[in-house]
C-alpha positions in Angstrom: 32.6 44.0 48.3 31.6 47.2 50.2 35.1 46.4 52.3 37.2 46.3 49.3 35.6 49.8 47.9 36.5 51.3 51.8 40.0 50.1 51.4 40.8 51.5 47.8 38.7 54.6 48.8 41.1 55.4 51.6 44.6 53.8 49.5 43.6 56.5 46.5 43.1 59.1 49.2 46.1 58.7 50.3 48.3 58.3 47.2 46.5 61.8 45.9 47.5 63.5 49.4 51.4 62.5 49.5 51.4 63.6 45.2 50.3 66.9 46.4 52.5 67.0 48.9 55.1 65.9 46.9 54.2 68.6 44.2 53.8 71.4 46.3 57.9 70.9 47.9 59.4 70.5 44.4 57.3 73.7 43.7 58.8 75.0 46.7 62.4 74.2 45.9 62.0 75.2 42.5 60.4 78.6 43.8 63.2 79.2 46.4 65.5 78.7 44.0 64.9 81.1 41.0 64.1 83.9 44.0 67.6 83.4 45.2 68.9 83.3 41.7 66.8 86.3 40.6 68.0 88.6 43.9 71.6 87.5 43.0 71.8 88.5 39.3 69.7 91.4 40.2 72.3 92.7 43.3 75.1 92.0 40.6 73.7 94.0 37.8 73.3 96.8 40.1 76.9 96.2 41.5 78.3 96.4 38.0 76.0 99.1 37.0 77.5 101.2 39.4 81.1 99.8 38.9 80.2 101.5 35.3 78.9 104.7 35.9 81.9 105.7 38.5 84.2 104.4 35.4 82.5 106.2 32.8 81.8 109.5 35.3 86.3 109.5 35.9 86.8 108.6 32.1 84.6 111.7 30.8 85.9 114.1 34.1 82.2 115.1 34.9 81.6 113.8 38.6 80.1 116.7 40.5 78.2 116.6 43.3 74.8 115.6 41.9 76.5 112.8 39.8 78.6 111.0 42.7 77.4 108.0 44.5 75.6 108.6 47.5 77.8 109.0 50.8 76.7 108.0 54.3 78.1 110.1 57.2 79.3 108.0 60.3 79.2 108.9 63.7 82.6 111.6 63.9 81.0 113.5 60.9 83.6 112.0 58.1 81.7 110.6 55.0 81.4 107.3 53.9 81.2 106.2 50.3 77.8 103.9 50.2 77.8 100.2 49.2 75.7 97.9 47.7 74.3 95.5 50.4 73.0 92.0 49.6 71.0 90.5 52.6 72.7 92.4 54.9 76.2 91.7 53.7 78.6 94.1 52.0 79.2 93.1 48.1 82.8 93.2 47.3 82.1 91.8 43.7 80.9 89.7 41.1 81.3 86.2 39.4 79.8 85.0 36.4 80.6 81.6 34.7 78.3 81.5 31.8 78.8 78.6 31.0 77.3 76.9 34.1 74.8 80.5 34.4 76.4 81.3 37.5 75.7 85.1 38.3 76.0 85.5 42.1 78.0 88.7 44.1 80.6 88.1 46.3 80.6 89.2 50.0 83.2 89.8 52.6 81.6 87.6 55.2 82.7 84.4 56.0 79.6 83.6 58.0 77.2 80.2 57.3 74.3 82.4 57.1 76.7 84.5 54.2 77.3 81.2 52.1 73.2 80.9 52.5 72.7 83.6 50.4 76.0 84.2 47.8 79.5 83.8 47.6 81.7 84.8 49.9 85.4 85.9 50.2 87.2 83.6 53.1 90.8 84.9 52.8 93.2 86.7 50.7 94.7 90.1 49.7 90.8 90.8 47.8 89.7 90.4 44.3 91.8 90.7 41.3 95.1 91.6 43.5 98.3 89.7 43.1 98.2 87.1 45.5 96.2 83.9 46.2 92.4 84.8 47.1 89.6 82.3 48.3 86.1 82.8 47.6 84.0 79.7 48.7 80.1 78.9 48.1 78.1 75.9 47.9 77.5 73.0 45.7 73.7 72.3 45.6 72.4 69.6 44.4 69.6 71.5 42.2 72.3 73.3 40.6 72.2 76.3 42.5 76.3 78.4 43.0 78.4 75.7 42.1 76.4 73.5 41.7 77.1 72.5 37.7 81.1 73.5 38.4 81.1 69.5 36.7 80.1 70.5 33.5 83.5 73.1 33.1 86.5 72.4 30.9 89.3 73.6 30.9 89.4 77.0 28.9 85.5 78.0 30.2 85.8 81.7 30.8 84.9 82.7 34.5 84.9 86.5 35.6 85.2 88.1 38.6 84.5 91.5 39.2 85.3 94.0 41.8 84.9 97.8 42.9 88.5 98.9 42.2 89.0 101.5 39.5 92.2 101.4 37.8 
């Protein structure tokens, strides 16, 4: 009898360690995932933030020099105009599918480490010009970039920003 305690002593041990572990990585994916989500729709509010204050500044004729965006000088002197970086890459523009609640900025890096972190612009003449322009990003399984692309029909509204004034 005192055998047959030992043995389901050390089974329910073991059964509450790999549900703990099992827990605590779904935690961690889940986690991970609204992070990255959060960082994204936060890097393309600010991206179209700023898209919208250069519009409304050129609309209304009031840029001056405490108004305009901040400028970086390079290395000859000449300035710069300043971008909005996400993880180290350069954001071009947006996309937003509501629909699927896709909200990520798009970069001009075709790097792996890139796709890791948003979408990214392989080729083409750039965003919203004539012409055919590919962005790429991944599928994952928990739903993350294009991950619910499945669940569009046609007619589903997608919208893709850039930086261009016209």
């Amino acid at each position: 009898m005192n055998k047959g305690r030992k043995f389901f002593s050390i089974l329910l041990t073991i059964i509450i360690t790999i549900t703990i572990a099992l827990i605590s990585f779904l935690a961690y994916k889940y986690i991970s995932n609204y992070i990255l989500t959060k960082e994204a729709s936060d890097i393309v509010d600010e991206f179209e933030n700023s898209i919208i204050t250069v519009a409304i500044d050129d609309e209304n004729n009031i840029i001056n020099e405490e108004i305009q965006a901040p400028t970086n000088s390079n290395t000859s002197g000449n300035k710069t105009s300043s971008r909005i970086k996400h993880k180290g890459y350069d954001v071009i523009g947006s996309i937003q599918i509501p629909k699927t609640k896709v909200k990520y900025p798009i970069v001009n890096s075709a790097e792996p480490a890139a796709m890791d972190t948003a979408i990214v612009m392989l080729y083409g003449p750039g965003l919203n010009e004539e012409g055919n322009t590919v962005i790429v990003g991944h599928n994952y399984r928990n739903g993350g970039f294009f991950g619910n692309n499945k669940k569009l029909e046609n007619g589903d509204k997608i919208y893709i920003t850039d930086s261009k004034r016209k």
